[in-house]
C-alpha angles and dihedrals in degrees: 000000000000133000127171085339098309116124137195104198136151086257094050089045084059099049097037092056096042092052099041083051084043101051087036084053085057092053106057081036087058091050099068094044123019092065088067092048093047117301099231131181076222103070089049082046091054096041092049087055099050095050087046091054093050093050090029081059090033093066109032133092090184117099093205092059088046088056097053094044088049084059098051084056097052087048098049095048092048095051087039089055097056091045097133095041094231109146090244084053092043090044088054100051087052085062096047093043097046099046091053101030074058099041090042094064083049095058094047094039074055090046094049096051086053096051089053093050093047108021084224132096085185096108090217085053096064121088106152111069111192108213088237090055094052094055100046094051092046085052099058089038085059097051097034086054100030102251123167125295085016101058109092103101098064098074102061082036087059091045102055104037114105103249093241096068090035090091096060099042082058099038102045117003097059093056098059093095092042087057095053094041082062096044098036105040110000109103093358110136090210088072115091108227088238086072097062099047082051090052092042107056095041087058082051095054086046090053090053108035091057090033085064087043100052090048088059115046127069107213107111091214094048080054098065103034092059089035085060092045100057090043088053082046082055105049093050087046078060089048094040093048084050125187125091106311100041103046091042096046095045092054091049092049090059081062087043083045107048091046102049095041099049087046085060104045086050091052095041082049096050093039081049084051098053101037103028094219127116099189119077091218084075101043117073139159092023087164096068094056095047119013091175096058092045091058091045101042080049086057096043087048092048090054091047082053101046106248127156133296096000109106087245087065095059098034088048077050100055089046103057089046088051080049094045094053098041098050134345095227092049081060093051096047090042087054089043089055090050094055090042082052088046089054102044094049101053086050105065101025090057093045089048105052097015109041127147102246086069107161117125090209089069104060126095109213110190088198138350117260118278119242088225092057088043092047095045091046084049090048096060090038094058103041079051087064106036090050094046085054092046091033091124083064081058102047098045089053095045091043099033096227 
């Protein structure tokens, strides 16, 4: 059902409800810890709008709405990154501002060409795609959803986000241009095949590139942000491959995704709470000070590899046989991704809650965990694993068979 390019689809159903849990997850998350950093009317604000923006992208067919939501996004996270106002704070929401607030006037001088050409901002309207047009929209697409070279911005933006929002920033906003590449390109007959080989193996080589570089470094924040970027890398490989399998299960790895990630960030928040440390060469034995967070943080980790019966394990699937099918070298690099995720994840989440200096005595807690950050991360553990179990329901709804 459309009406003045909204549209109320299967796919738009799914988005709209993972963003609005995500975004809900942030909240109960936020209060347990955003009233002892400074309780403000601004982080709900800037959640709200972020949550609005994902939903707002999720159900329109209008570029122009898109744009604007696009822009309430960008908005919301870099208000949300300089949240507590320090100059490393401030000098990464410059970043952050600058990169999209650039990207963003591409993507409408983009629109605007392909207004001209169809007389039409309804997506399924437009049938002429003016090559311009084309590159200026993917470019946007690639900074708005970290995608190499465009990508940089989201590392001191993940390192200075209050945890409590991170989720979402991982969860929704980076899925925005994602959103729009599907509407927009994906199964539309006006978009010569070559485009979308260009467009996949860059997001391979973005995979790769930020899989090898999640699995060096040994901030816990850096982690995630280029663990995020080469996921995102991995879902528009699925978009770019196409067919069944590759659009569907791109589409079901933003919710494996979403869930895995924001579990993550919420358990990288709540381990940075009680230890005050951001490196993991200074966190060790995690498991002896909760045992609960190292079994679901294993769990969180197995769906983001792709292990059974996790979803992440059936929508990774899904994506190396759309792959597969589209190009044998997509399938390789797919696999390759998996095995850098794969890497990367052991790592860190052996030297975190296995490390050598293992001795409970050594370690400063600043605090005990809180049941509400335990729960939340729970929560999102244990929905990873009901709806990788139930993931043919999923599947039937998104895909409509």
């Amino acid at each position: 059902m459309t009406n003045a390019g909204f549209v109320f689809d299967r796919i738009s159903i799914f988005l709209t409800i993972t963003f609005l849990f995500i975004g809900f997850i942030s909240f109960l998350y936020a209060l347990a810890t955003i009233r002892q950093k400074g309780h403000r009317l601004e982080y709900y604000l800037m959640l709200f709008l972020i949550v609005l923006s994902g939903v707002g992208t999720a159900i329109t067919t209008n570029l122009l709405w898109i744009f604007i939501f696009w822009e309430i996004s960008t908005f919301a996270v870099w208000r949300a990154v300089v949240y507590y106002r320090q100059p490393e704070q401030i000098s990464s929401g410059n970043v952050v501002f600058i990169t999209n607030f650039v990207a963003a006037g591409l993507l409408l001088v983009g629109i605007g060409i392909l207004y001209l050409d169809n007389n039409s901002l309804i997506v399924t309207e437009i049938k002429n795609f003016n090559i311009s047009a084309v590159i200026l929209i993917t470019i946007g697409i690639f900074a708005k959803s970290v995608i190499l070279p465009l990508y940089f911005w989201l590392v001191p933006a993940y390192a200075s986000i209050p945890s409590a929002i991170g989720g979402s920033l991982a969860g929704i906003a980076e899925n925005i241009g994602l959103i729009m590449f599907y509407r927009l390109f994906v199964n539309n007959p006006g978009i010569p095949e070559n485009y979308f080989l260009i467009v996949g193996y860059f997001a391979v080589v973005s995979s790769l590139i930020t899989g090898g570089s999640a699995y060096i470094t040994n901030r816990l924040r850096y982690l995630l942000a280029y663990s995020t970027i080469s996921q995102i890398g991995f879902i528009l490989l699925g978009f770019s491959a196409g067919g069944f399998f590759g659009t569907y299960g791109a589409i079901a790895y933003i919710l494996a995704h979403a869930l895995a990630k924001s579990g993550l960030f919420y358990g990288v928040g709540t381990i940075e709470d009680i230890t005050g440390e951001a490196n993991i060469k200074n966190i060790s034995c995690m498991l002896k000070v909760s045992p609960v967070l190292t079994v679901m943080m294993a769990l969180l980790f197995s769906s983001l590899v792709g292990f059974f019966p996790m979803i992440g394990f059936f929508a990774k699937l899904m994506v190396v046989i759309g792959s597969v099918q589209k190009n044998i070298l997509f399938g390789f690099f797919a696999i390759a991704s998996a095995i850098f995720t794969l890497l990367y994840s052991d790592r860190f989440y052996h030297e975190l809650f296995y490390g050598e200096k293992c001795d409970i005595r050594e370690i400063k807690l600043e605090k005990k965990p809180g049941l509400i950050e335990i729960g939340v991360v729970f929560i999102l553990t244990v929905l990873s694993l009901i709806l990788g179990v139930s993931f043919y329901e999923i599947l039937t709804f998104i895909g409509g068979i």
